[in-house]
C-alpha positions, 0 to 999 in steps of 0.5 A: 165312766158312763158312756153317757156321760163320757161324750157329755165331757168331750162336748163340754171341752170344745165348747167356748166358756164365752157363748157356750156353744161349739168352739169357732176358729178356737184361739189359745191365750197366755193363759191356755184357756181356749175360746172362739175367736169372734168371742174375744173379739166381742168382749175385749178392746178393739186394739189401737182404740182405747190401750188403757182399759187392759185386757184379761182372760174371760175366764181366770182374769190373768193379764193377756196380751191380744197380740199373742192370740195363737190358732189351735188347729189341734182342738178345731180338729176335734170339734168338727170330729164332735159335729160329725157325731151329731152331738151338740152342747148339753146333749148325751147319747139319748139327746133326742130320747125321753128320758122318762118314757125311753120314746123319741121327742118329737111333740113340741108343748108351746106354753112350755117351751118343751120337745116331749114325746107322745106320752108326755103330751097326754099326761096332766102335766101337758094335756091343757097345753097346745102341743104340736108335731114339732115340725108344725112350728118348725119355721115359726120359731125359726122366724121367732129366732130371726126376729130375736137377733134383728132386735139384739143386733140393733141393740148392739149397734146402739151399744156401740154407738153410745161406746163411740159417743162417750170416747168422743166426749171423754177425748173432747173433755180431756183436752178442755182440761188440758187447754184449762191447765195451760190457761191457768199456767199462762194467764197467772205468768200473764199477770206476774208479767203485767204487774211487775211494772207496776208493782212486785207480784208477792208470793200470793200470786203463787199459792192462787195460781197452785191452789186453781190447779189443785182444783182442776186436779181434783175435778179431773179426777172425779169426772174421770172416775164416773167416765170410767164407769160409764165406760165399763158398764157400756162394755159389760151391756155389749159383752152379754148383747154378743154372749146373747146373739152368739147364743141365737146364732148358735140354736138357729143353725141346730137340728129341729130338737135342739132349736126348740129345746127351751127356746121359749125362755131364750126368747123371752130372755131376748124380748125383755133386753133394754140397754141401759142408758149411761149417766148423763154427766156434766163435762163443763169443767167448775175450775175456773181460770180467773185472775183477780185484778187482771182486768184492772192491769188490762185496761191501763192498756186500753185501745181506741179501736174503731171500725173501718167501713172501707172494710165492711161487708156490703150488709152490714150498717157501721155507726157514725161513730164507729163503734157499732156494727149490725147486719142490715135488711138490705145490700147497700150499693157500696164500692167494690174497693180492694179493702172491702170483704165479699163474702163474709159479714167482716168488718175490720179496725182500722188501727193496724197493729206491730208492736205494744199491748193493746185491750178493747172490749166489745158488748156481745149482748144475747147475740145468738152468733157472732166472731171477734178477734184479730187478723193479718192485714192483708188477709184475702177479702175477697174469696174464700177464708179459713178463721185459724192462725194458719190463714192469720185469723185469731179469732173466737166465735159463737154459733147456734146459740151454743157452740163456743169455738176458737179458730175453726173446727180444728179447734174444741169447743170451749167449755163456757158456763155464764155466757158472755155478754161483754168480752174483752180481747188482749192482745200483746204483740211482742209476747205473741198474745192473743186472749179472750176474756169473758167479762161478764163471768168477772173476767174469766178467761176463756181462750188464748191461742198458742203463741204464734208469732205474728207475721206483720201487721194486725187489725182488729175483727168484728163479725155480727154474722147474720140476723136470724129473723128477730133474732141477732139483731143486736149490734156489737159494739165497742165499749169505752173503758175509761172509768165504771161501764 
């Protein structure tokens, strides 16, 4: 065999099949390829972040196992050996030599990209060009290059955020899809139980509550499918960022022929990299948890609720009546009476709850936030407090306009597409029962805590929160329930 060509195939065999240059603490796989360490770590999963996504040889895409990464201190031997010679990927034994003229490379041709010797550079080819001593652009390029990789780098942090971002809202949606499943499941199981004192339920009840679920399946599916996508093109970006910058990396630490050889078209190649944005897709789920005739059962279980204004926040106004409350422009000069919260904008009812069903609902209006539920009767008023059961609050609230949320952060945000102006909230002490319903949407559901058995008595919550210049200004208000409103 050619010398020449000889060392070329020894090059070739300890260099990484991913960037292309000399390999770097090399690691063998199942399969027996060989690859730089840091590669695999570019290109697969990091472990433990995401196990579902499988992990593949770059090369013959057989099935690997990351745990089995095996050092090959044999073939690390042999690259240093090859670094020893001078050699680099790509290059012969005439590495630095003209191969027309047999003269060393030693000009350096800008608008070409191109080490050349001195006979090169007076031909017709380069002699309108502006060649130069490559040591007159020596530190240019090597500047050019630092400047290539800054870019890359922040190109690749981007990737990586957006990776992060889209896991989050796949994570955070799954379980909105989750919290859907189980809120069909319950609420027709709700119904059934509700309506068997009224009437039998009947087999339509079963094909609604099948054919809502089969719809969720359906939908999952779907948007699981274009996240998947989204998910892979964000990694197939982040490998060819790592194969690019490895290769940068890789030139700027190469003698000065080698570094310019060509650095313009890698240059060229760095400047024109954009990342690519993934679809934005919708994750507001359009199945539905709707039970027809539920509210109508709900309401046979209407409550008088009215407001307590013993416990009312000193901001905030309760009607005569005692079914509106607003947060005022002033503190009023209210007794500091143990029953009254000190904190928070908190006004309670002042029926206390232990056993029955009880159903009241209240207008929200276009209020930008808000809290309604219920809570233990001897909940700390006067200090700090946690809206989750733990603390005995169930409660929903709304915030910055937006943000739909049950408890407190513990707790997703809840996927709501018609906001509600009016919502009804149902509690059925025995069953340990707490919902929500949006019936403004025609009485969707929107949430129901997991079944917590409640310690005691409870009382209804109200929460107008403050007003935000013109905004929030209007009052929550309990609604009559005894005929069409």
């Amino acid at each position: 065999m050619d010398p020449a060509a000889l060392v070329e195939a020894i090059v070739e065999e300890v260099a990484c099949p991913i960037c292309m240059t000399f390999l770097r603490e090399p690691v063998s796989i199942d399969c027996g390829h060989s690859f730089c360490h840091s590669c695999l770590s570019g290109l697969w999963e990091v472990p433990g972040e995401s196990q579902n996504w499988g992990y593949t040889c770059p090369l013959c895409r057989a099935p690997v196992q990351p745990r089995n990464l095996r050092p090959n201190w044999q073939l690390a031997n042999v690259v240093e050996k090859v670094h020893l010679l001078g050699l680099h990927p790509g290059m012969g034994l005439k590495g630095d030599v003209c191969e027309l003229h047999g003269e060393q490379l030693k000009m350096f041709c800008k608008e070409d990209g191109l080490i050349i010797c001195e006979t090169c550079s007076q031909s017709s080819e380069h002699e309108a060009h502006s060649v130069v001593p490559m040591e007159d652009v020596t530190w240019e390029y090597k500047w050019k290059l630092h400047e290539a990789l800054e870019h890359l780098r922040k190109e690749q942090d981007e990737a990586w955020k957006l990776e992060v971002d889209e896991r989050k809202r796949t994570a955070n949606w799954k379980i909105q899809v989750e919290i859907r499943k189980q809120s069909i499941t319950w609420e027709f199981e709700k119904y059934r139980r509700l309506l068997k004192k009224k009437q039998p339920p009947g087999r339509q009840l079963e094909v609604e509550a099948a054919a809502a679920l089969a719809s969720l399946e359906q939908e999952e599916g779907e948007t699981m499918q274009k996240l998947e996508q989204n998910h892979n093109e964000l990694i197939q970006q982040r490998q060819a960022l790592w194969k690019m910058i490895a290769e940068l990396e890789e030139r700027s630490q190469r003698p000065i022929h080698w570094m310019l050889q060509g650095i313009e078209e890698v240059l060229n190649r760095s400047k024109s990299w954009s990342l690519q944005r993934p679809e934005t897709i919708s994750l507001e789920l359009k199945t539905d948890c709707r039970v027809l005739g539920l509210r109508e059962i709900l309401k046979t279980y209407a409550a008088d609720v009215r407001l307590d204004p013993d416990t009312a926040y000193s901001r905030l106004v309760v009607s005569e009546d005692r079914k509106c409350v607003h947060y005022g422009d002033t503190k009023q000069n209210l007794p500091d009476n143990p029953e009254r919260f000190y904190r928070y904008n908190i006004v309670l009812g002042s029926q206390c709850i232990s056993s029955g069903r009880h159903y009241w609902e209240v207008e929200v209006g276009d209020r930008s936030e808000w809290g309604l539920g219920v809570c233990k009767e001897n909940v700390d008023r006067k200090e700090v407090v946690y809206l989750s059961p733990h603390y005995g609050f169930w409660v929903i609230r709304l915030r910055k306009g937006k943000e739909y949320r049950a408890g407190t952060d513990e707790y997703p945000l809840l996927s709501l597409p018609v906001p509600p102006r009016r919502v009804g909230v149902f509690l059925d002490y025995e069953a340990h029962d707490i919902s929500f319903y949006n019936v403004t949407d025609n009485g969707s559901h929107i949430f129901t805590f997991p079944h917590y058995p409640f310690p005691g008595r409870l009382l209804p919550y109200f929460s107008p929160c403050y007003s935000i210049g013109e905004n929030n200004t209007a009052p929550l208000a309990i609604c009559p329930l005894d005929g069409e409103d």
